[in-house]
C-alpha positions as CSV (number, residue, x, y, z in Angstrom):
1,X,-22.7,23.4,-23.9
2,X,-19.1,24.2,-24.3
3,X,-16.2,22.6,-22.4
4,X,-16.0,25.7,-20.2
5,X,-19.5,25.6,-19.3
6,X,-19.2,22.3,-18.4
7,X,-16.3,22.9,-15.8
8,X,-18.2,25.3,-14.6
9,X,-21.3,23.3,-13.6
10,X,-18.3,21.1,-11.6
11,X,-16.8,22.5,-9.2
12,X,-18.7,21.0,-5.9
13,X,-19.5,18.2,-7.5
14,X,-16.1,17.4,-8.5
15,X,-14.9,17.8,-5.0
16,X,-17.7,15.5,-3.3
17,X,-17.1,12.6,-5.2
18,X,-12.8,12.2,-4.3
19,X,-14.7,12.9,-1.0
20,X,-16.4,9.4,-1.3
21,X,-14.5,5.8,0.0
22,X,-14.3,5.2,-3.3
23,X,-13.3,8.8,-5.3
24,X,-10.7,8.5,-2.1
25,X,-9.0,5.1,-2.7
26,X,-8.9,6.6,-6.2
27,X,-7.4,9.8,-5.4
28,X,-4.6,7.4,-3.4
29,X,-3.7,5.3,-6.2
30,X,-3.7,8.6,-9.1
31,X,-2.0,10.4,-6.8
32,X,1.4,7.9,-6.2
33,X,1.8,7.3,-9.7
34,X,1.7,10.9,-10.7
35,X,3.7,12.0,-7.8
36,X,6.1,9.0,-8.9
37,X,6.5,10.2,-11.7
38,X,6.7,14.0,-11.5
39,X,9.3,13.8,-8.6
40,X,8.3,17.5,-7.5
41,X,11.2,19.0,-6.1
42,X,11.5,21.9,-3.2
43,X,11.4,25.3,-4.9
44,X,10.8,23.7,-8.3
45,X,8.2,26.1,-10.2
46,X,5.6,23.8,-11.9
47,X,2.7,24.6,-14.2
48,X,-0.2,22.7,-13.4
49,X,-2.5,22.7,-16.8
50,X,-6.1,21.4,-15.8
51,X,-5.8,22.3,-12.4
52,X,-8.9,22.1,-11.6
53,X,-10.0,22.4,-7.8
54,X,-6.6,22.0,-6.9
55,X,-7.1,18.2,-5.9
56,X,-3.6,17.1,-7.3
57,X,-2.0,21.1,-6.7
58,X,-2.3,20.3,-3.2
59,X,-0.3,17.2,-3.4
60,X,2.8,18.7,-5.1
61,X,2.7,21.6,-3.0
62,X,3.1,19.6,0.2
63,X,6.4,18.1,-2.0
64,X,7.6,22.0,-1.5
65,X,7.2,23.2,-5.3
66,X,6.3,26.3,-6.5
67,X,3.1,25.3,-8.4
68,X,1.1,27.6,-11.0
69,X,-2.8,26.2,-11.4
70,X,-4.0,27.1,-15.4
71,X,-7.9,26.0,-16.2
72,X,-9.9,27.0,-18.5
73,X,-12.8,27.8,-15.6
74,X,-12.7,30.1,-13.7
75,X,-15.0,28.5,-11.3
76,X,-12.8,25.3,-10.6
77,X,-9.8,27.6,-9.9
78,X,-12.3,29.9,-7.4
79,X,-13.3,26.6,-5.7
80,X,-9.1,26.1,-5.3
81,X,-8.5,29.4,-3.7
82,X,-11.3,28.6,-1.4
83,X,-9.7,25.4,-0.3
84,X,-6.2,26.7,-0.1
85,X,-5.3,30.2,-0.4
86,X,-1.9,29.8,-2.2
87,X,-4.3,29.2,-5.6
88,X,-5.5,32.8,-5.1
89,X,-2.2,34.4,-5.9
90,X,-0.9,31.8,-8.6
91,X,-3.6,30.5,-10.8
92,X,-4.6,31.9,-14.8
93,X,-7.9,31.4,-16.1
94,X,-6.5,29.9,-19.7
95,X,-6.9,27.5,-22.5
96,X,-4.3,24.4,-22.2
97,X,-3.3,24.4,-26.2
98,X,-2.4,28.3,-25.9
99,X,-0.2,28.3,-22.8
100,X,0.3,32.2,-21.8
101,X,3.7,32.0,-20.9
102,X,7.2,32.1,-23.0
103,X,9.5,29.5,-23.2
104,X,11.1,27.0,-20.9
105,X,9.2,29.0,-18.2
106,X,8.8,26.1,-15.9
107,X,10.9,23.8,-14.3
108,X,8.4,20.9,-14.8
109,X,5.1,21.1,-16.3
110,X,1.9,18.4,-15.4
111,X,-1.5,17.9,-16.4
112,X,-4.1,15.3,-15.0
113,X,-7.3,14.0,-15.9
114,X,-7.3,17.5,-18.8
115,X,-6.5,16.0,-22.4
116,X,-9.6,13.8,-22.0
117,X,-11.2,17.1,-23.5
118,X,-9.1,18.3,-26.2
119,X,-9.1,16.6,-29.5
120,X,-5.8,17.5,-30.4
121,X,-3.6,16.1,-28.3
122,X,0.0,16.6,-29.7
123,X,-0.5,20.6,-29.7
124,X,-1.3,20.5,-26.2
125,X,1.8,18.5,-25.4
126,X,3.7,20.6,-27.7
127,X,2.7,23.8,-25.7
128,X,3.6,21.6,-22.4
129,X,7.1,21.1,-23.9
130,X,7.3,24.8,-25.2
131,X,7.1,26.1,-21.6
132,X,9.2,23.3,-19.9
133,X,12.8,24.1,-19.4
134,X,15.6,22.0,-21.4
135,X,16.3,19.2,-18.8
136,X,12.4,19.5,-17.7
137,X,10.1,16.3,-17.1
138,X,6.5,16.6,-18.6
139,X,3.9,14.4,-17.1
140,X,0.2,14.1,-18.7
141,X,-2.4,12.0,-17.2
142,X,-5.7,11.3,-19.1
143,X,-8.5,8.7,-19.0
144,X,-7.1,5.1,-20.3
145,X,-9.1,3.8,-23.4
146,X,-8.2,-0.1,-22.6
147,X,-10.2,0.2,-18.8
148,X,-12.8,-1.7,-17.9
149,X,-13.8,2.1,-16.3
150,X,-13.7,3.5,-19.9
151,X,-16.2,0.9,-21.3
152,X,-18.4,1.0,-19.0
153,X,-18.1,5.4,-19.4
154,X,-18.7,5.3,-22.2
155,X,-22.1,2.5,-22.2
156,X,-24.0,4.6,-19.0
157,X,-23.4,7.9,-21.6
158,X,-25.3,6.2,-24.1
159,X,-28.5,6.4,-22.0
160,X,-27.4,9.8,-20.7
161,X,-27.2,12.5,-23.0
162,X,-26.2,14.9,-20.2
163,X,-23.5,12.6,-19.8
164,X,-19.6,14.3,-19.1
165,X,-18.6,11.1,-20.6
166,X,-20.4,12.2,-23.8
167,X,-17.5,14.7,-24.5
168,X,-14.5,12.5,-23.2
169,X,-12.0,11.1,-25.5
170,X,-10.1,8.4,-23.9
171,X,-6.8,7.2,-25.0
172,X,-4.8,4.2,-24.7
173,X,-1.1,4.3,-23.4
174,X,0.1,4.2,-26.9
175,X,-1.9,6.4,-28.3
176,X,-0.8,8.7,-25.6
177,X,2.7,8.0,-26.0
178,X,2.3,9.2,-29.5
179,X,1.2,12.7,-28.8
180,X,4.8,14.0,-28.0
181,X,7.8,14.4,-30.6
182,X,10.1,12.3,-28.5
183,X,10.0,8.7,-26.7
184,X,8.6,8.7,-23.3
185,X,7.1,6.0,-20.9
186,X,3.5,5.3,-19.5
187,X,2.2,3.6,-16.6
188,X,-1.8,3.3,-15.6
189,X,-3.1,3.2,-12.4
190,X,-6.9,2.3,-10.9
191,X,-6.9,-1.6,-11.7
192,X,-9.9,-1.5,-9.3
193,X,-13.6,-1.8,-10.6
194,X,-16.3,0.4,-8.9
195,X,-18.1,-2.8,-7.3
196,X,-15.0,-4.3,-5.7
197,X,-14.6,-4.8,-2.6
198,X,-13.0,-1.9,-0.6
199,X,-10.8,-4.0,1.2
200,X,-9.4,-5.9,-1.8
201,X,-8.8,-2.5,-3.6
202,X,-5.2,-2.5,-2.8
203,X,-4.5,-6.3,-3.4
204,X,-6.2,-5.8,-6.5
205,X,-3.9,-2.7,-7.4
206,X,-0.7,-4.6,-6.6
207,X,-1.9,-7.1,-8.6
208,X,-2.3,-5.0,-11.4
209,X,1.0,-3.0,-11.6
210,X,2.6,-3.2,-14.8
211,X,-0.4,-4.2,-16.8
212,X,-1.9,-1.3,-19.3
213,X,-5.6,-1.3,-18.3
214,X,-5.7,1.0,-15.3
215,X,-8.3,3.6,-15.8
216,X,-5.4,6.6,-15.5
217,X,-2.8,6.3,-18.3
218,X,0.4,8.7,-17.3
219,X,3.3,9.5,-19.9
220,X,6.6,11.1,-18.9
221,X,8.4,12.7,-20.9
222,X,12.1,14.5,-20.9
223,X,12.7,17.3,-22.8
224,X,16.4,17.6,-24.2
């Protein structure tokens, strides 16, 4: 099964489980940090590579920018126009490590939960920082290698050879860090286990600010 086929099969699924009290309390959590550090702007065009559904789309929208949606299926970005009809006139069906757009085309460029599928990881940045303008912020989030969340991933794929989780590569902050050409800065977010509590989630995420074992790993990144 390729990686488009696998999106593919997604798209509901995907949807229900940020639906759940506990995809929703993740959602939250993602969703400040990335926002943090994005900083959309009003009338800011940003590419959004790994759109998906359109789960984080919707959130810089609302912060007034002008957002392009890029996945490679088709079906995710169909699900997004459904949910919001601004997707319908700005999303691209396209592969994230052959960007089909010229240079310094965006204001900002972002990507969330995406490079947890590509192996090579500094020529999709690369093509992130081709299309961000000089002055530009560049903000990739992926699946954080030194979680609790990523271990016990990677353990229920073992016994499930059906398993998304099977095809994942997680990455640690540093590792992350390394795929661009210039220094940047990482923060994770989720310090949360799936059995906690619910009402201890955000004590426990307080708590855990600063510390590099939330299951989302984010890098920012300037381009000069």
């Amino acid at each position: 099964m390729t990686g488009k086929q696998i999106f593919d099969d997604w798209p509901e699924r995907y949807d229900r489980w940020f639906d759940t009290p506990l995809g929703k309390a993740v959602l939250r959590h993602e969703s400040e940090l990335i926002l943090d550090m994005l900083r959309p702007g009003r009338g800011e065009l940003i590419l959004d590579a790994g759109s998906g559904t359109g789960i984080f789309t919707r959130k810089f929208l609302a912060w007034g920018a002008d957002v392009m949606g890029l996945d490679i299926s088709y079906a995710m970005l169909r699900r997004a126009a459904v949910k919001n009809a601004v997707f319908a006139r700005r999303v691209v069906t396209a592969d994230m490590e052959h960007l089909p757009f010229g240079d310094c085309a965006f204001d900002k460029t972002v990507s969330v939960t995406a490079l947890e599928f590509i192996a090579d990881a500094g020529r999709a940045v690369a093509e992130l920082f081709r299309v961000t303008k000089r002055g530009g912020v560049i903000v990739v989030a992926t699946l954080n290698s030194l979680s609790p969340w990523a271990l016990r991933r990677r353990e229920n794929a073992r016994h499930d050879s059906e398993s998304v989780f099977n095809r994942v590569i997680f990455r640690s902050p540093a590792e992350l860090l390394a795929a661009a050409p210039v220094a940047g800065i990482c923060r994770t977010a989720v310090h949360f286990a799936k059995d906690d509590n619910p009402a201890e989630l955000d004590r426990i995420e307080r708590e855990g600010q600063g510390s590099e074992t939330g299951a989302l790993v984010a890098a920012r990144w300037e381009k000069r």
